[in-house]
C-alpha positions as CSV (number, residue, x, y, z in Angstrom):
1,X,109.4,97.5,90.9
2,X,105.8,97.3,91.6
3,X,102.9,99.3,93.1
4,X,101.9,98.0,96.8
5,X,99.4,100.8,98.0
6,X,98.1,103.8,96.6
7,X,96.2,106.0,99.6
8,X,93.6,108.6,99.5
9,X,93.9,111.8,101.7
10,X,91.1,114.0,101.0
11,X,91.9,117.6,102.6
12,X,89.9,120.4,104.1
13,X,91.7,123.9,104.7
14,X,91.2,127.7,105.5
15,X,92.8,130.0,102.1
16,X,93.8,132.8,103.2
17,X,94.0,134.0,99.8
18,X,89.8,133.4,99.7
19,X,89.1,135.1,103.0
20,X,89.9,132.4,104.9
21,X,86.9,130.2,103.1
22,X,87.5,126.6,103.3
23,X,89.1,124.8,100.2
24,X,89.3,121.0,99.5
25,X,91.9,119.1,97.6
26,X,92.5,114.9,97.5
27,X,96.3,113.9,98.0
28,X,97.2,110.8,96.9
29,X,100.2,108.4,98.1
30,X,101.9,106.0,96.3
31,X,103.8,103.6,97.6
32,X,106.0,100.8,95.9
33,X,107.0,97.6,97.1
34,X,110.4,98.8,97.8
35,X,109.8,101.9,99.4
36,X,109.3,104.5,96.5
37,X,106.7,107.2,97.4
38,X,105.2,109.1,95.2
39,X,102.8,112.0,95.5
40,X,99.5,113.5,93.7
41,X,97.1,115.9,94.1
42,X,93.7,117.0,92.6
43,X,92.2,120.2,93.3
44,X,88.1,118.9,94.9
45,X,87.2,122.8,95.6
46,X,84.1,121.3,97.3
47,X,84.1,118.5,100.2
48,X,81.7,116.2,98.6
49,X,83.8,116.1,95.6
50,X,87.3,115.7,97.7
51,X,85.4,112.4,99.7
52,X,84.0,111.1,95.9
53,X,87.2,110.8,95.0
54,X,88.8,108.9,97.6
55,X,86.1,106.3,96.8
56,X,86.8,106.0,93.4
57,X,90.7,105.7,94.2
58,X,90.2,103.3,96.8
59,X,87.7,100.7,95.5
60,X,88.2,101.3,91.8
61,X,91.5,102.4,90.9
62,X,94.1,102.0,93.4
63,X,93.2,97.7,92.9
64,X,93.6,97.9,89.2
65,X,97.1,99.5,89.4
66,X,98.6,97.4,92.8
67,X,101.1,95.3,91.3
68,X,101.9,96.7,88.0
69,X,104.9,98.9,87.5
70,X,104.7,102.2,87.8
71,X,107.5,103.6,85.6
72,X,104.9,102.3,83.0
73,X,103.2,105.9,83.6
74,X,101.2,105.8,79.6
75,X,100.1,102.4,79.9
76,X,98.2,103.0,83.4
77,X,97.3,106.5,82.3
78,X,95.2,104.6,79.9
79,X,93.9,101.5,81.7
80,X,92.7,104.1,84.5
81,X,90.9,105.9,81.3
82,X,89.9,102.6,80.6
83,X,88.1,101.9,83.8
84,X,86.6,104.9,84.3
85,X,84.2,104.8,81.2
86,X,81.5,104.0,83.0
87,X,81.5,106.7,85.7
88,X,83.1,109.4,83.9
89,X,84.9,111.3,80.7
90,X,85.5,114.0,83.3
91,X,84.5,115.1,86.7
92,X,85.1,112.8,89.7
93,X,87.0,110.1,87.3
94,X,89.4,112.9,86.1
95,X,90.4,113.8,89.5
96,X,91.2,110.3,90.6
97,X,93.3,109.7,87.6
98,X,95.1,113.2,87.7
99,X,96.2,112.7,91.5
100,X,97.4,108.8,90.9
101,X,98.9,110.2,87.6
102,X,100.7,113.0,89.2
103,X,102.3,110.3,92.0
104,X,103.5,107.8,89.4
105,X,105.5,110.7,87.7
106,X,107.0,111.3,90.9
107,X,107.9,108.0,91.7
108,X,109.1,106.9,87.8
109,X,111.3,110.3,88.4
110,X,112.6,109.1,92.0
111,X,113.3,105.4,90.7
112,X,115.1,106.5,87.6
113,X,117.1,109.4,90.2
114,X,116.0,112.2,87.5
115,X,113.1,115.7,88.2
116,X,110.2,115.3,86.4
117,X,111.1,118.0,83.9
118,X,113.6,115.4,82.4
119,X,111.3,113.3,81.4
120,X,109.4,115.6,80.1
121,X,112.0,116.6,76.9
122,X,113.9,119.6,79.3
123,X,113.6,122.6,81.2
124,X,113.8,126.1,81.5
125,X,116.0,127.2,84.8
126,X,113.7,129.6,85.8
127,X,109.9,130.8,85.5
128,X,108.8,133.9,85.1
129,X,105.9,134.3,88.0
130,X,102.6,135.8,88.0
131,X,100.9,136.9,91.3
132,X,97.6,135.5,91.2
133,X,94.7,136.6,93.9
134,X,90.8,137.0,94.5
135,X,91.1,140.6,94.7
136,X,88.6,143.2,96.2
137,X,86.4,145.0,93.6
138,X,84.7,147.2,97.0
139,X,88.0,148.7,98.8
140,X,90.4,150.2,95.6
141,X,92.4,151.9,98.4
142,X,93.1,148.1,99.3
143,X,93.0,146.8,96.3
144,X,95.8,149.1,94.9
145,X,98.0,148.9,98.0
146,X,98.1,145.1,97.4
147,X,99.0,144.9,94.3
148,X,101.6,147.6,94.4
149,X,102.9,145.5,97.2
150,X,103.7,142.1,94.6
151,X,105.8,144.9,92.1
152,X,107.6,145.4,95.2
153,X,108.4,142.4,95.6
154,X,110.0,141.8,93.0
155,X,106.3,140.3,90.7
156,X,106.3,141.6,86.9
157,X,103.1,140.0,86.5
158,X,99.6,140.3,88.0
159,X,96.9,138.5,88.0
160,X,93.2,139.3,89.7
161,X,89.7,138.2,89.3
162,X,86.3,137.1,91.0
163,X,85.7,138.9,93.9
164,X,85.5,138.7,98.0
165,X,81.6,137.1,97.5
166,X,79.3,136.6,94.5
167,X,77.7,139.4,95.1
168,X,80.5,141.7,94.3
169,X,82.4,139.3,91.5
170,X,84.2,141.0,89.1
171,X,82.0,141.0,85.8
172,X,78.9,142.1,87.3
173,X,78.7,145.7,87.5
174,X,80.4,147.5,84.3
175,X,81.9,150.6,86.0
176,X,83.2,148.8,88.7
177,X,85.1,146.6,86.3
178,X,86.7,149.5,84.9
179,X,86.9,151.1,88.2
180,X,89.0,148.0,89.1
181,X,91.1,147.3,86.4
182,X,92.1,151.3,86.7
183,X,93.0,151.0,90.0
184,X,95.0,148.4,89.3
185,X,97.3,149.8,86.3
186,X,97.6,152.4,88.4
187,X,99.3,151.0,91.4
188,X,101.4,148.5,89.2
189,X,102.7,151.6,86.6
190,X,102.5,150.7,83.1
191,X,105.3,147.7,82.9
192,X,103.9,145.1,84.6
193,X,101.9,142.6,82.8
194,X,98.6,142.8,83.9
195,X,95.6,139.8,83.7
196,X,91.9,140.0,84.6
197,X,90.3,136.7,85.7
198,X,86.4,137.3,84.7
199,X,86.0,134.1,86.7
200,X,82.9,131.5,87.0
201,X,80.1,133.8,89.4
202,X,79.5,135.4,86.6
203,X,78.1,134.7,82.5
204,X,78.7,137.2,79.9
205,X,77.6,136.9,76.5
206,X,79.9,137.4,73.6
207,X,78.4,141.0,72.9
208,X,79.3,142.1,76.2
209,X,82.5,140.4,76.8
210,X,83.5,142.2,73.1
211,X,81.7,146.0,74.8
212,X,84.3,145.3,78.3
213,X,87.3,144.0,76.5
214,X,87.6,146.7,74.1
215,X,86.6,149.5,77.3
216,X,90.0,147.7,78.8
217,X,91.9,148.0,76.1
218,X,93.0,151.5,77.5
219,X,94.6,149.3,80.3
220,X,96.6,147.3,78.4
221,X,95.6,143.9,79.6
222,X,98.3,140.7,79.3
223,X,95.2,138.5,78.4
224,X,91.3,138.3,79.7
225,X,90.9,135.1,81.1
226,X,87.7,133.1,81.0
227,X,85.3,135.5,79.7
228,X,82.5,133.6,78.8
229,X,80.9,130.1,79.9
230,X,82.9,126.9,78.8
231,X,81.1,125.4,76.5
232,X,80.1,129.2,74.4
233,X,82.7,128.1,72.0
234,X,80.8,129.6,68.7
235,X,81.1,132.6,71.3
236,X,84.7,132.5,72.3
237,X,85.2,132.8,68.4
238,X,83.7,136.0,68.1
239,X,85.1,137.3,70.9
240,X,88.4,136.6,70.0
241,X,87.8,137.9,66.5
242,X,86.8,141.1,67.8
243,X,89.4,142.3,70.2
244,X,92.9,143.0,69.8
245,X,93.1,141.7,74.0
246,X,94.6,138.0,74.2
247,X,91.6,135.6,75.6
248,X,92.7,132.4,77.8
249,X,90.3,129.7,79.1
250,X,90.7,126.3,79.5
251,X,90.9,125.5,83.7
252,X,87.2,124.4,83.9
253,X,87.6,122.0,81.8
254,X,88.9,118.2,82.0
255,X,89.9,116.3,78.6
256,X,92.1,115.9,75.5
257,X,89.6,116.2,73.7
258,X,87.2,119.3,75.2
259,X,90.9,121.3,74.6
260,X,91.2,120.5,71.3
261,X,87.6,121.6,70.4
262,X,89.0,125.2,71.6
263,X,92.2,125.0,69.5
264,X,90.6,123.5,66.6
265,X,87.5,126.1,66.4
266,X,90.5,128.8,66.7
267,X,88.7,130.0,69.9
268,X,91.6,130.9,72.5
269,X,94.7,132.5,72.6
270,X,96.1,130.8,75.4
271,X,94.7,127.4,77.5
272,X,94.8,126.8,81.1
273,X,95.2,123.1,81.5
274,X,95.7,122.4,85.5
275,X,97.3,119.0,86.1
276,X,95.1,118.3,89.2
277,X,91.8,118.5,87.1
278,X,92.7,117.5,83.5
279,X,94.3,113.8,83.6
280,X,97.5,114.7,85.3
281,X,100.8,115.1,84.1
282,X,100.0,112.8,80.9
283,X,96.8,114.7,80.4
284,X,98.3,118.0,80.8
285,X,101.1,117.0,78.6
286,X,99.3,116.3,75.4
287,X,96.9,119.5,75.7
288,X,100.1,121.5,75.9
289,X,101.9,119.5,73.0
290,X,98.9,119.9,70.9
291,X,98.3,123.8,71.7
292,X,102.3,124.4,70.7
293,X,101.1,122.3,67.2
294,X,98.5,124.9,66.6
295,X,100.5,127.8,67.7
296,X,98.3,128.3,70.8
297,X,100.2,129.1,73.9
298,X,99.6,128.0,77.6
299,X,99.8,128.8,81.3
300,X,99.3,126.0,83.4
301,X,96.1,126.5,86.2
302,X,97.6,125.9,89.7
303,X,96.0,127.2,92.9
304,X,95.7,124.4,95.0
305,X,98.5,122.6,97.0
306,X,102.5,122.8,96.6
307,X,101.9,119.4,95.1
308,X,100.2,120.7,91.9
309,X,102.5,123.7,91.8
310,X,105.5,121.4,91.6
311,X,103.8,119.6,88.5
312,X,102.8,122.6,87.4
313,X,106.3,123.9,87.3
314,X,107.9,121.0,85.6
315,X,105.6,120.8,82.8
316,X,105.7,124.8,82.3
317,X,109.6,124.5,82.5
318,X,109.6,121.6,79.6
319,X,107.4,123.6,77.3
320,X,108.4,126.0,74.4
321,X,104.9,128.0,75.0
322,X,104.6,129.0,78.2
323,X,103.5,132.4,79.2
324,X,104.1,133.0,82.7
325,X,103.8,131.0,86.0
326,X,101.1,131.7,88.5
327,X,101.7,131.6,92.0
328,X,100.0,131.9,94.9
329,X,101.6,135.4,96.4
330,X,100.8,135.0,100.2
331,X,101.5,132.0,102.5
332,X,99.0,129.2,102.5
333,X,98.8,125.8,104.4
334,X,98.7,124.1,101.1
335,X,101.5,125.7,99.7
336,X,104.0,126.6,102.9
337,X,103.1,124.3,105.7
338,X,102.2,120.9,103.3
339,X,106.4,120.6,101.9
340,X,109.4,121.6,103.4
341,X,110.8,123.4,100.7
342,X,108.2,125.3,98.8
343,X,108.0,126.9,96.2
344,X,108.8,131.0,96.0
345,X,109.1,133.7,93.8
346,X,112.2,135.8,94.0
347,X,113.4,138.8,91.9
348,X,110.1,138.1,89.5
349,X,111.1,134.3,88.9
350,X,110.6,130.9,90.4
351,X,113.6,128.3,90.8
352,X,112.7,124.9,89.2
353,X,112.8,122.2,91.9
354,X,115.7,120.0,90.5
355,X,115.4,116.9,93.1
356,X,113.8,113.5,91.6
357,X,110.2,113.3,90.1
358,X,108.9,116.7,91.7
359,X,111.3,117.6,94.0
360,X,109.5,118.4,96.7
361,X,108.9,116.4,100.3
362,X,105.5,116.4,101.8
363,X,105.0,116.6,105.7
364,X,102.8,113.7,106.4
365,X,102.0,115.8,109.8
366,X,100.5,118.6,108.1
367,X,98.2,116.0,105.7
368,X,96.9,114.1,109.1
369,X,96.3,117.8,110.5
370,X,94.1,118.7,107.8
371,X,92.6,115.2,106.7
372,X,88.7,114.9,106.9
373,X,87.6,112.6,109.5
């Protein structure tokens, strides 16, 4: 078995769960010289990013894996590492190799007739889920109408954060954040897990992350969820000193190794590892492995395609410290029209795909519909 092609599909589409904004994501096909496909995903955000990586998958990596075997997933994972010094140790590199990583997975899973979460070390059946939105810091009539809508529906977590525009992120007005989070506890009653994504439009310090998570603490937040900029570690540690609220970060960032500077400085509570952004499966894999070591737990970062969610799903179902599984709540091109089976919460939880590699099957239709030309 050996690799024949590996294509590059970068994607443009409306998310309805971002006002209808458009959203860009790189899909990447695998083919083997048998007829395996496998496929991957990276989550671009931005269209120059999305068409950068196509380039570096089609002229640098894609002929440096044609012909090898792709069951050999942790020898390629490193040889595309390997290639990529040059022109990355993140950003448009990491993407390339998390989409092509994602794909071998699902082939190595198809070929050997097993889901991805066997290869992984097990599974859980089923995932707790966790509604996660952009919600509306102006209308809290709205605002609390939608999320007592997901407890309805069976959701016994939440999750909200940024805003409808930059102007009116979460994060940038104190009594509005309060005014929000209130709104929300009180159209979700006091069961539901609860989770505020400060999100990136805005920077708090440490001092005034500590001043709003301790003027939450009458909410009884789940976890606060990147609080601070990325690279404040020295602040994260104060933070997390400080408040009795769990603090999560972790999906802006793209290595082994930035992770484990969060672990080791003892900076998080939980990371947020997303397989499309930090060195795919493998990558995603070793962060998670090495946050159990430390007695750090983690969500996985999905809010892309059905593609990531899959991978996503597998690697959350194969780990021992997983909190709860995000989900998209609404439909969304990427998640409902892009496979034919996607997939859903019900009664709270999400059922495991069980078919090889991820389980899903991707209609090629709906990736020419949305391709950029």
């Amino acid at each position: 078995m050996v690799i024949d092609r590996i294509e590059a599909f970068p994607l443009h589409y409306p998310e309805p769960h971002d006002s209808g904004n458009s959203r860009y994501v790189t899909l990447v096909k695998l083919t083997t010289a048998d007829g395996l496909v496998g496929w991957g995903e990276c989550i671009c955000q931005f269209p120059e990013a999305a068409l950068a990586t196509r380039v570096i998958v089609d002229a640098g990596l894609a002929p440096l894996l044609t012909g090898q075997d792709p069951r050999d997933v942790e020898r390629l994972w490193q040889a595309m590492r390997d290639r990529s010094w040059w022109y990355g140790n993140g950003g448009i590199a990491a993407f390339a190799i998390s989409a092509i990583d994602m794909a071998l997975w699902d082939v190595k899973g198809k070929a050997l007739g097993v889901p991805l979460y066997d290869l992984l070390g097990g599974r859980r059946a089923k995932l707790r889920a966790c509604a996660s939105v952009i919600f509306d810091t102006e209308d809290l009539a709205a605002t609390h109408a939608e999320f007592a809508g997901y407890v309805a529906r069976g959701y016994t977590a939440v999750k909200g954060g940024w805003g409808k525009s930059r102007a009116t992120s979460f994060g940038l007005d104190p009594a509005r954040d309060l005014r929000v989070v209130s709104t929300i506890r009180d159209a979700i009653g006091p069961k539901v897990d609860f989770v505020v994504d400060v999100g990136t439009h805005v920077h708090w310090t440490s001092s005034h992350a500590i001043k709003m998570a301790r003027a939450f603490e009458a909410y009884d937040l789940f976890w606060i969820e990147e609080p601070l900029p990325q690279d404040d570690i020295d602040g994260y540690v104060r933070l997390r000193r400080a408040v009795a609220t769990p603090i999560a970060a972790g999906e802006k960032e793209w290595t082994l190794r930035a992770f484990k500077a969060l672990i080791d400085a003892g900076a998080v509570d939980i990371v947020m590892p997303d397989a499309g952004k930090a060195e795919g499966v493998t990558g995603c894999k070793k962060i998670i492995d090495l946050a159990a070591a430390h007695g750090v737990r983690f969500t996985p970062h999905s809010w892309s395609s059905a593609i990531n969610t899959a991978a996503a799903a597998h690697l959350f179902a194969s780990a021992a410290n997983g909190v709860v599984f995000e989900l998209k709540p609404n439909p969304s091109p990427m998640q409902h029209e892009l496979v034919r089976d996607p997939i859903v919460q019900v009664d709270g939880y999400v059922t495991l795909p069980n078919g090889p590699g991820l389980g899903i099957a991707v209609v090629e239709d709906v990736v020419q519909r949305y391709l950029m030309r």
